[in-house]
PDB file of the backbone (N, CA, C, O) and the ligand in Angstrom, with CONECT records:
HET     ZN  A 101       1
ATOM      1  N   UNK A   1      -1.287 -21.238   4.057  1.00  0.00           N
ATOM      2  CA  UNK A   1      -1.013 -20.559   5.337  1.00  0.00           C
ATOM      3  C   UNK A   1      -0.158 -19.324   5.062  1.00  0.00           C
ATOM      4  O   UNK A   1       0.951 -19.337   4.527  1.00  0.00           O
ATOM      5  N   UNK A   2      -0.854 -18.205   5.521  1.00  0.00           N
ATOM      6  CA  UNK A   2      -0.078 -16.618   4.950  1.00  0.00           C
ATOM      7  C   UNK A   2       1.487 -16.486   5.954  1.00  0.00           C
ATOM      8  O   UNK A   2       1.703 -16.362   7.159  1.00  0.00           O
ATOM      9  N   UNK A   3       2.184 -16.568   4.976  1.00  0.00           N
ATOM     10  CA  UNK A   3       3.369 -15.839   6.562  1.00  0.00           C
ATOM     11  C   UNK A   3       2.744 -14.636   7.559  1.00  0.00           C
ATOM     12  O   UNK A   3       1.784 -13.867   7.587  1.00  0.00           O
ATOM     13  N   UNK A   4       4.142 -15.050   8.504  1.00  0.00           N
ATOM     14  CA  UNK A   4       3.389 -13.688   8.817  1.00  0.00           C
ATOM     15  C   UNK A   4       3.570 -12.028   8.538  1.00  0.00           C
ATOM     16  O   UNK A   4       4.793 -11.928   8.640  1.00  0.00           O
ATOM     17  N   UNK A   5       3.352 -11.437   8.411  1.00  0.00           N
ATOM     18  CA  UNK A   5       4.013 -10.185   7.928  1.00  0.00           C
ATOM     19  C   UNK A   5       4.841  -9.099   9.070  1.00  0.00           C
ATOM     20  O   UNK A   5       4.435  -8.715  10.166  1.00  0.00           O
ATOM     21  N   UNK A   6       6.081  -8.793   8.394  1.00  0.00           N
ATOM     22  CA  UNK A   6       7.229  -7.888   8.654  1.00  0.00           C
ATOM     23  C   UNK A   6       6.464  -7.253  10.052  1.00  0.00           C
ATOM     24  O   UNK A   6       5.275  -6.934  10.075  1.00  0.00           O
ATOM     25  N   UNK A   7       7.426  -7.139  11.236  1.00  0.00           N
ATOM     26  CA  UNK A   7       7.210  -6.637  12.580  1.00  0.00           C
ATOM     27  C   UNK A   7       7.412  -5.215  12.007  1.00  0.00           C
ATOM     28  O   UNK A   7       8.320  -4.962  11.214  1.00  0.00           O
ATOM     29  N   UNK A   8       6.306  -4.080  12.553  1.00  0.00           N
ATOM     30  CA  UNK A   8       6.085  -2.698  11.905  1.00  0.00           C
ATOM     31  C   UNK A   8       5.774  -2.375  10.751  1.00  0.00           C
ATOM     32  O   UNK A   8       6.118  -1.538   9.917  1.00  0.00           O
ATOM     33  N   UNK A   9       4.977  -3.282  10.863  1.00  0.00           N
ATOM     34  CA  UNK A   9       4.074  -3.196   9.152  1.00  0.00           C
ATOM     35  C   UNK A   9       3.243  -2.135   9.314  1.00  0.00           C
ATOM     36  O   UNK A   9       3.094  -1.617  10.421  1.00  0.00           O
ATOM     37  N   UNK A  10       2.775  -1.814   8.499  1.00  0.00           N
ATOM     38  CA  UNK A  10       1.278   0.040   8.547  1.00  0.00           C
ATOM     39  C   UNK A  10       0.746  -0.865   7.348  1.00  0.00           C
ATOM     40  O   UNK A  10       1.516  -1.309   6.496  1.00  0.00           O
ATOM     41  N   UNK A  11      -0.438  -1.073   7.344  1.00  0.00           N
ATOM     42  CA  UNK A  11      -1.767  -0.962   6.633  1.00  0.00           C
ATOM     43  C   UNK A  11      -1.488  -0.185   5.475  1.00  0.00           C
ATOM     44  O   UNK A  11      -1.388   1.006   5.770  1.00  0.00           O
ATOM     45  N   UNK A  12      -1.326  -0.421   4.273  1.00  0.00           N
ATOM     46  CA  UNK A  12      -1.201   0.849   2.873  1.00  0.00           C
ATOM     47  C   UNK A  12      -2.799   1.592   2.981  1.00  0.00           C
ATOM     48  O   UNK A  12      -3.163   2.676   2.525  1.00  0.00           O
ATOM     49  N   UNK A  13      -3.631   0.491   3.818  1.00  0.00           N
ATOM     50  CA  UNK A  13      -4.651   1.534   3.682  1.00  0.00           C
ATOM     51  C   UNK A  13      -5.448   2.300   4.912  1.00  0.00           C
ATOM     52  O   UNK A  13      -6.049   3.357   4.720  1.00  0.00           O
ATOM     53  N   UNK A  14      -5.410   1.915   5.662  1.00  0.00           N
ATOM     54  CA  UNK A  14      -6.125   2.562   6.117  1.00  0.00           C
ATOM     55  C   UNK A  14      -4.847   2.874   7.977  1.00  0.00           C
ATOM     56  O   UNK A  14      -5.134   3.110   9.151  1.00  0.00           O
ATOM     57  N   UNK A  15      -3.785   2.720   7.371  1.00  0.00           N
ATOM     58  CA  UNK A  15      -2.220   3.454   8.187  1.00  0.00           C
ATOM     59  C   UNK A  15      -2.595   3.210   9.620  1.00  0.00           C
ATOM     60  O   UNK A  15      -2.744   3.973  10.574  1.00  0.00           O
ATOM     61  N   UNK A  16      -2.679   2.186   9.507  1.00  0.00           N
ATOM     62  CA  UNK A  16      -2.474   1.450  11.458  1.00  0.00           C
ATOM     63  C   UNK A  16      -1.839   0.168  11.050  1.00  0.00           C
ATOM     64  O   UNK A  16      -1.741  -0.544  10.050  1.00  0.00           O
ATOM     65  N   UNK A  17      -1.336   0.217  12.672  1.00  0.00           N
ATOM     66  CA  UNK A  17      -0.121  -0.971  12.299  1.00  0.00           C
ATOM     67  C   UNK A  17      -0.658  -2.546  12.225  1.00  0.00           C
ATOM     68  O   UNK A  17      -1.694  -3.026  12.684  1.00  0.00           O
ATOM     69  N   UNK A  18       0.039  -2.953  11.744  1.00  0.00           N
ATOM     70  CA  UNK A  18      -0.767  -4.739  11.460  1.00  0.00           C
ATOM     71  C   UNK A  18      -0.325  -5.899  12.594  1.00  0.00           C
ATOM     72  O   UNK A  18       0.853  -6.255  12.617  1.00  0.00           O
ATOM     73  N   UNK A  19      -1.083  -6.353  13.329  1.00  0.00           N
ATOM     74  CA  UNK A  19      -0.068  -6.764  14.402  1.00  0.00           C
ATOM     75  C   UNK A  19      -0.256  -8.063  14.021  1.00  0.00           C
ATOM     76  O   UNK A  19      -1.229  -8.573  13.466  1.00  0.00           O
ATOM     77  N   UNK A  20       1.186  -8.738  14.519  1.00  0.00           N
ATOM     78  CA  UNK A  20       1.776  -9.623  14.392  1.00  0.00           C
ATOM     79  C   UNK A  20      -0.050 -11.087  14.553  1.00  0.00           C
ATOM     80  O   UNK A  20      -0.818 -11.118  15.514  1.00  0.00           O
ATOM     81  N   UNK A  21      -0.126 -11.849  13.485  1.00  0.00           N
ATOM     82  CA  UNK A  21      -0.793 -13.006  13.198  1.00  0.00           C
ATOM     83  C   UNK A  21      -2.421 -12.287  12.989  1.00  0.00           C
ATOM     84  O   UNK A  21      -3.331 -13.072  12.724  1.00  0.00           O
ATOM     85  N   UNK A  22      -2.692 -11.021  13.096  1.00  0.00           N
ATOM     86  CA  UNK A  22      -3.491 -10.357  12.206  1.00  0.00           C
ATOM     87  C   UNK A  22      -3.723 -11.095  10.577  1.00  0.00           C
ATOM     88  O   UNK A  22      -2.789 -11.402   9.836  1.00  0.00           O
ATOM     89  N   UNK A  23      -4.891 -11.242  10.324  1.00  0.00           N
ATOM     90  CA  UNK A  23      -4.885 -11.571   8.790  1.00  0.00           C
ATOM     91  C   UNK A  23      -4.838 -10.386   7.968  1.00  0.00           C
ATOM     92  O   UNK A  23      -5.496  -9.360   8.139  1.00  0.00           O
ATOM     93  N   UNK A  24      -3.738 -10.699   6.782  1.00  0.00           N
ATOM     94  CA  UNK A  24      -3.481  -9.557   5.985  1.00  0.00           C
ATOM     95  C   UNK A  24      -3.430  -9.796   4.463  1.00  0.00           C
ATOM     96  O   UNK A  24      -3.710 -10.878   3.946  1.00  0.00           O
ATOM     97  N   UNK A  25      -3.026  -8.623   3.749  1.00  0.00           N
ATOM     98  CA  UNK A  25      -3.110  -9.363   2.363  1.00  0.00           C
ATOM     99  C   UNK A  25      -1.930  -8.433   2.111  1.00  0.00           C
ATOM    100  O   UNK A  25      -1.888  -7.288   2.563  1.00  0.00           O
ATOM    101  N   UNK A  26      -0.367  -9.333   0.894  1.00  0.00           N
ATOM    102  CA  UNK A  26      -0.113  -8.687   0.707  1.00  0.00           C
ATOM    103  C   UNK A  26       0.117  -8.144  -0.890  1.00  0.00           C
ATOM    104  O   UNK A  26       0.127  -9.029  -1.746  1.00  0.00           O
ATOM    105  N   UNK A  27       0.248  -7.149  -1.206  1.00  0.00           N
ATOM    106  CA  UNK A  27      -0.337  -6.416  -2.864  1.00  0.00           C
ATOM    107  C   UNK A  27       1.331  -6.012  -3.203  1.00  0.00           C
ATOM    108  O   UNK A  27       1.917  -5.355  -2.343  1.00  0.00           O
ATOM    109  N   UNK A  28       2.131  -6.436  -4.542  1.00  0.00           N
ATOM    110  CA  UNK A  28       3.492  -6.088  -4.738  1.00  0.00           C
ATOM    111  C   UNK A  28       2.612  -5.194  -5.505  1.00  0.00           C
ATOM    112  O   UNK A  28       1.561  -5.557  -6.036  1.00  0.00           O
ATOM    113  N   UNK A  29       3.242  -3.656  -5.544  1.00  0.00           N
ATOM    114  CA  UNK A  29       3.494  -2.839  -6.387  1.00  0.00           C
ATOM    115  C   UNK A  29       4.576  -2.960  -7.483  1.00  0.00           C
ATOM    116  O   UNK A  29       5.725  -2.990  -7.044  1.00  0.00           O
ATOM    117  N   UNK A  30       4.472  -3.014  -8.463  1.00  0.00           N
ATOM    118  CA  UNK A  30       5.340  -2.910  -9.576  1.00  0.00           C
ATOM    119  C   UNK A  30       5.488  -1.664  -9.888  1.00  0.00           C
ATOM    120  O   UNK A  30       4.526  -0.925 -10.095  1.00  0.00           O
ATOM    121  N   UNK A  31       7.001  -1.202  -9.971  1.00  0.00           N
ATOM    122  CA  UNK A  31       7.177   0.106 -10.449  1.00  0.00           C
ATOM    123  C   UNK A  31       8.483   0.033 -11.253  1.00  0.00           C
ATOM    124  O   UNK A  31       9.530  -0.509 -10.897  1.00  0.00           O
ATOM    125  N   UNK A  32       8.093   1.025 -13.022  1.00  0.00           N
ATOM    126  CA  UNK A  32       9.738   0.879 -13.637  1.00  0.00           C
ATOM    127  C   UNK A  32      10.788   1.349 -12.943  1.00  0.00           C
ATOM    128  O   UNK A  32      11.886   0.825 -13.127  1.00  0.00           O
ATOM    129  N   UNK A  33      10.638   2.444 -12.000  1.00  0.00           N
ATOM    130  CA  UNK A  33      11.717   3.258 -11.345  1.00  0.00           C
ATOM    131  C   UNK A  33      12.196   2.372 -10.000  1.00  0.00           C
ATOM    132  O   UNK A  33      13.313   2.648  -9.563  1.00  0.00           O
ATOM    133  N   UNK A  34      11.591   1.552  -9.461  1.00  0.00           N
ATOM    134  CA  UNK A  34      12.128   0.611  -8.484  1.00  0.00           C
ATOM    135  C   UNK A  34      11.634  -0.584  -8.684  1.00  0.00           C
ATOM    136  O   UNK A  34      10.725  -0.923  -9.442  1.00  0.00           O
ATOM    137  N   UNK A  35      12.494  -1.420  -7.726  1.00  0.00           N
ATOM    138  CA  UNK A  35      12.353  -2.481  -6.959  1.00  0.00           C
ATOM    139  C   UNK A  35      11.291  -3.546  -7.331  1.00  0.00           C
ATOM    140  O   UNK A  35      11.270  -4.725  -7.686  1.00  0.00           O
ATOM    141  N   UNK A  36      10.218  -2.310  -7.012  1.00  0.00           N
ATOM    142  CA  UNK A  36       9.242  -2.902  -6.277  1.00  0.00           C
ATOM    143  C   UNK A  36       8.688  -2.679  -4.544  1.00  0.00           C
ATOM    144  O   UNK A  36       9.445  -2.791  -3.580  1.00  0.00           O
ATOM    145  N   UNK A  37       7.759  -2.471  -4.491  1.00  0.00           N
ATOM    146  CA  UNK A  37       7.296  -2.764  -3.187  1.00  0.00           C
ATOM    147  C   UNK A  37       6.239  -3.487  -2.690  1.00  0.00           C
ATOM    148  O   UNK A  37       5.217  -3.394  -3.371  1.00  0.00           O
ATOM    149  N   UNK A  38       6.173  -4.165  -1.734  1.00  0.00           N
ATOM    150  CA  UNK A  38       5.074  -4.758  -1.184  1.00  0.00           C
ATOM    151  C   UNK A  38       4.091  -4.207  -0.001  1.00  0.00           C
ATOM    152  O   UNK A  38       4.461  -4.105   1.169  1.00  0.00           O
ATOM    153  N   UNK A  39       3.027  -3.931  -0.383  1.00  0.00           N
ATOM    154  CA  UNK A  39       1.963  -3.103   0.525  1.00  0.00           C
ATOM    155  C   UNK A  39       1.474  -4.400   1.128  1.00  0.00           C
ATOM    156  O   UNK A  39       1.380  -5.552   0.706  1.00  0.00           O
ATOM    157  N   UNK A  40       1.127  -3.634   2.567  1.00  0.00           N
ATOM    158  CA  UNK A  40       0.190  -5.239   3.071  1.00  0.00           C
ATOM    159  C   UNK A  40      -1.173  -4.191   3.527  1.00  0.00           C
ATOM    160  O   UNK A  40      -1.285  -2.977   3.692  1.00  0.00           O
ATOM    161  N   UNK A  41      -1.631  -4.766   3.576  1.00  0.00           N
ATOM    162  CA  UNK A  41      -3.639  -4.588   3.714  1.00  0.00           C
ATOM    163  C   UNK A  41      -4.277  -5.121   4.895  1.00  0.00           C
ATOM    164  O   UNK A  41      -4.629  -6.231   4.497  1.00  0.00           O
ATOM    165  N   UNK A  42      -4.468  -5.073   5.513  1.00  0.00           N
ATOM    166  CA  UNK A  42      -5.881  -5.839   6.650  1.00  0.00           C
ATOM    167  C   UNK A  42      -6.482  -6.936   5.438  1.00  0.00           C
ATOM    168  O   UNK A  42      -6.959  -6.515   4.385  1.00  0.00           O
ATOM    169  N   UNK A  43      -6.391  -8.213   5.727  1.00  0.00           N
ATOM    170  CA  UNK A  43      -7.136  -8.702   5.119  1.00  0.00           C
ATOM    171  C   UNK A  43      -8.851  -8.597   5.291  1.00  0.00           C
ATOM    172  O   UNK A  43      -9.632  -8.863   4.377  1.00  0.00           O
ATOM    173  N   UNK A  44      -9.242  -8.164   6.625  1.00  0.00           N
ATOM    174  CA  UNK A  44     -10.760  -7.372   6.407  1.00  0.00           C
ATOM    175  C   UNK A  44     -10.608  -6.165   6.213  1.00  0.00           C
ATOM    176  O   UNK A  44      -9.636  -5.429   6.378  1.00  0.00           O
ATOM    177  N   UNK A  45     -12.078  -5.912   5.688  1.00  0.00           N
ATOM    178  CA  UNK A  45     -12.180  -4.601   5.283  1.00  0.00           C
ATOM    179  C   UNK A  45     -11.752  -3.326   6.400  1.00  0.00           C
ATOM    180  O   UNK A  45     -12.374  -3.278   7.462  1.00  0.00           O
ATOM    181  N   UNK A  46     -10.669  -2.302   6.115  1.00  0.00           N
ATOM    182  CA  UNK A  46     -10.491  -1.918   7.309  1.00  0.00           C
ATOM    183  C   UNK A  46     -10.677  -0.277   6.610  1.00  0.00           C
ATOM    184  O   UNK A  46     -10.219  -0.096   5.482  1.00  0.00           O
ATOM    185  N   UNK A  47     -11.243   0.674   7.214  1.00  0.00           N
ATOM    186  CA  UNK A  47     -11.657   1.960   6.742  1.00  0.00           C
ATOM    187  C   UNK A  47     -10.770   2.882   6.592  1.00  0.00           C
ATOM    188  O   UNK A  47     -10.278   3.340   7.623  1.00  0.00           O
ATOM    189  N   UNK A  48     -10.212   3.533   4.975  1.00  0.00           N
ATOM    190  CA  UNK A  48      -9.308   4.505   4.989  1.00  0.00           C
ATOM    191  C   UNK A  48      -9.349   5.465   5.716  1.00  0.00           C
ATOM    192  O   UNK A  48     -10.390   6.112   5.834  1.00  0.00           O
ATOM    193  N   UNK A  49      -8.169   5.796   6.404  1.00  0.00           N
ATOM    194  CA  UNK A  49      -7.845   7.083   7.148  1.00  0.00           C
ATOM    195  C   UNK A  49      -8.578   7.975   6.401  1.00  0.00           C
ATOM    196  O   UNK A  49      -8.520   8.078   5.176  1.00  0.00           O
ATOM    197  N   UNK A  50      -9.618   8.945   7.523  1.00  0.00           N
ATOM    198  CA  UNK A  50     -10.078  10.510   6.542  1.00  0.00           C
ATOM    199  C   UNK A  50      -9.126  11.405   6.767  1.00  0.00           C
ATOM    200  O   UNK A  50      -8.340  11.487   7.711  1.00  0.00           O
ATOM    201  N   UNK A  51      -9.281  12.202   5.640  1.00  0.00           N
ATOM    202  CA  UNK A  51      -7.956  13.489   5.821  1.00  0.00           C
ATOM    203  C   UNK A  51      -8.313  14.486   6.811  1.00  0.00           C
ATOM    204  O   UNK A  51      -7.526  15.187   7.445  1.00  0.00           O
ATOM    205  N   UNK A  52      -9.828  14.478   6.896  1.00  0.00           N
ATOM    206  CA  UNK A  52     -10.462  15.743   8.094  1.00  0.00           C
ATOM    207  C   UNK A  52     -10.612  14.649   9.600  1.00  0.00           C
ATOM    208  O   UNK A  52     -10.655  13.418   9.596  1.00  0.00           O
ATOM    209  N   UNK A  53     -10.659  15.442  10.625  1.00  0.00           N
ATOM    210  CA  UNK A  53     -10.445  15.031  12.048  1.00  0.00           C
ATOM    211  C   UNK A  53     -11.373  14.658  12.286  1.00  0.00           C
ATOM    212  O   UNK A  53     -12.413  15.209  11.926  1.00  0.00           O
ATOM    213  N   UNK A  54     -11.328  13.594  12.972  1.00  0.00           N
ATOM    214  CA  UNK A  54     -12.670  13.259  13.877  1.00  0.00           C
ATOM    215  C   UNK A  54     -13.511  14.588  14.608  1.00  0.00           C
ATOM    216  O   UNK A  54     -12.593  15.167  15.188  1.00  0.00           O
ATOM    217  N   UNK A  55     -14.512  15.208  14.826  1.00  0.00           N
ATOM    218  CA  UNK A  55     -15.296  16.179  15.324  1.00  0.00           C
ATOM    219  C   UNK A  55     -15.027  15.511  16.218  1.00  0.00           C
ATOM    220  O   UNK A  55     -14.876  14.331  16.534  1.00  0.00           O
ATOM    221  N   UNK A  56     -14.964  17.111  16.832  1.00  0.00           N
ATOM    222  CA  UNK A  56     -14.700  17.095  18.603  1.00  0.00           C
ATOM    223  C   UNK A  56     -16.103  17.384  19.227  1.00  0.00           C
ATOM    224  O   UNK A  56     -17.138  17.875  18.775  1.00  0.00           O
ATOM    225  N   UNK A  57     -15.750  16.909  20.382  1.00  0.00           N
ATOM    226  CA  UNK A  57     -17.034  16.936  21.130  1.00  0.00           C
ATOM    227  C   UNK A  57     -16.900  18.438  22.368  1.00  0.00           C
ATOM    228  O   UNK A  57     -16.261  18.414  23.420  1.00  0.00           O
ATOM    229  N   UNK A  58     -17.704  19.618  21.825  1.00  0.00           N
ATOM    230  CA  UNK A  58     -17.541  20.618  22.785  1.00  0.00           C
ATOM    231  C   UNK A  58     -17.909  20.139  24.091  1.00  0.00           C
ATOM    232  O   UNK A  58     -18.842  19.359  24.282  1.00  0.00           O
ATOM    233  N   UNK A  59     -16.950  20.752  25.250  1.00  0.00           N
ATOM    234  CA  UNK A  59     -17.568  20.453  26.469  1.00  0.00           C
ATOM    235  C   UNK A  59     -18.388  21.707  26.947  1.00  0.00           C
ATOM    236  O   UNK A  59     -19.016  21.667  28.005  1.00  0.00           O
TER     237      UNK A  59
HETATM  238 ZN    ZN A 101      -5.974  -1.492   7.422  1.00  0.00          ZN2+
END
C-alpha cells in the first residue's frame, strides 16, 4: 500500500499537481552534491508538458 504523497506535490513529469490518493510513483534521485531528492510521477502514463503552446483557435 503506497503512502500517500506530500500535499503539493508536481508531477517531475509532466508538472501538474498530484492530488492527494492519486496513484503515483515515487523515483529518489541520487545526487553527490545533495541530499538527494525524491520525484513523484503519476503512476499512469501522464504526457510531458510541451515547451510550445497549445494552438489557439482563431475566432
Ligand atoms: Zn504526471
Amino acid at each position: 500500500m503506497p503512502k500517500s504523497c506530500p500535499a503539493g506535490t508536481f508531477c517531475g513529469r509532466c508538472d501538474q499537481p498530484i492530488r492527494p490518493g492519486e496513484p503515483f510513483e515515487a523515483r529518489d534521485i541520487l545526487s553527490p552534491s545533495s541530499a538527494g531528492t525524491t520525484v513523484y510521477l503519476h503512476k499512469n502514463l501522464c504526457v510531458k508538458t510541451p515547451f510550445q503552446a497549445a494552438p489557439q483557435l482563431r475566432s
